[in-house]
Structure formats: structure tokens, C-alpha cells
C-alpha positions as CSV (number, residue, x, y, z in Angstrom):
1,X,27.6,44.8,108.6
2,X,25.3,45.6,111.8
3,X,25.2,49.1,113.4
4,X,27.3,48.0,116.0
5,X,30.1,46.6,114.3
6,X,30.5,49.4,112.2
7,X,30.9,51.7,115.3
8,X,33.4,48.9,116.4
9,X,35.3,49.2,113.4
10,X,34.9,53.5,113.3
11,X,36.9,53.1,117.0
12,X,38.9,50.9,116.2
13,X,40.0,52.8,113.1
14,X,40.4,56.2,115.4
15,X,42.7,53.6,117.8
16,X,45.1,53.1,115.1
17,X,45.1,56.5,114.3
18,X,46.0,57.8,117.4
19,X,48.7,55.4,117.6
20,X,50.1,56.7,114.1
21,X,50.1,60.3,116.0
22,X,51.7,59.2,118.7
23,X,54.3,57.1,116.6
24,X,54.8,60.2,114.6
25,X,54.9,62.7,118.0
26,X,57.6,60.0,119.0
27,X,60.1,59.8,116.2
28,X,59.2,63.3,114.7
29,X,58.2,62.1,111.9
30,X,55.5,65.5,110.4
31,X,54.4,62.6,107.5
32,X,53.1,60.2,110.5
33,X,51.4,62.7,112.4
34,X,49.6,64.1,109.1
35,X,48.6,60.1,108.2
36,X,47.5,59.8,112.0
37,X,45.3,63.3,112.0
38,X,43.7,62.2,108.7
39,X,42.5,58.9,109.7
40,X,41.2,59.9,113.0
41,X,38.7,62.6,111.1
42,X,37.9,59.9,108.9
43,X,37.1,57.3,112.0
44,X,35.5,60.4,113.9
45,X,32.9,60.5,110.7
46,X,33.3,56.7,110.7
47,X,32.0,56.6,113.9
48,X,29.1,59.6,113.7
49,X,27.4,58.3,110.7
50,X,27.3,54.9,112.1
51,X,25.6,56.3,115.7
52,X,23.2,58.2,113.6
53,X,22.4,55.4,111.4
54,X,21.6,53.4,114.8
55,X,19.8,56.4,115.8
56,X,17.7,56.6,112.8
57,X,17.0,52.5,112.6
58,X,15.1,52.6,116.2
59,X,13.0,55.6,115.7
């Protein structure tokens, strides 16, 4: 996958996790929140490894 897809898919993984939060803050569901919280760190690292990989490839 190219560096800039992958930082696609990182936001577009922290999108869906907001929504999951938000769903969660909605219906008060503690469960959905948790899931939302968890995969917005994961598309936050997602998204930082793939920007330093970019980094790294043009220097």
C-alpha cells in the first residue's frame, strides 16, 4: 500500500471511531465509547507511523 493511502485509511479508521464515541455518548452505551476510544488510539498510531514512514522515505 503507498504512504498515502495508508494515512488515508489511519483517518479514515479515527472517523469511524469517533463515530462509535459519539454513537456510544448518544445511547449511553460505556461498551461503545470504550470500542470508540480504543480504535481512535489505534488510528492515531495508524496515522503517526504512516507520516513518519513518509517522512523517513524522502529523506
Amino acid at each position: 500500500m503507498g504512504r498515502h493511502a495508508e494515512i488515508v485509511r489511519a483517518l479514515a479508521m479515527r472517523a469511524k471511531a469517533a463515530k462509535l464515541k459519539a454513537d456510544g455518548a448518544a445511547l449511553g452505551d460505556e461498551g461503545l465509547k470504550e470500542e470508540g476510544r480504543r480504535r481512535e488510539t489505534a488510528g492515531r498510531i495508524a496515522q503517526a507511523e504512516a507520516k513518519a514512514a513518509r517522512r523517513t522515505a524522502r529523506h
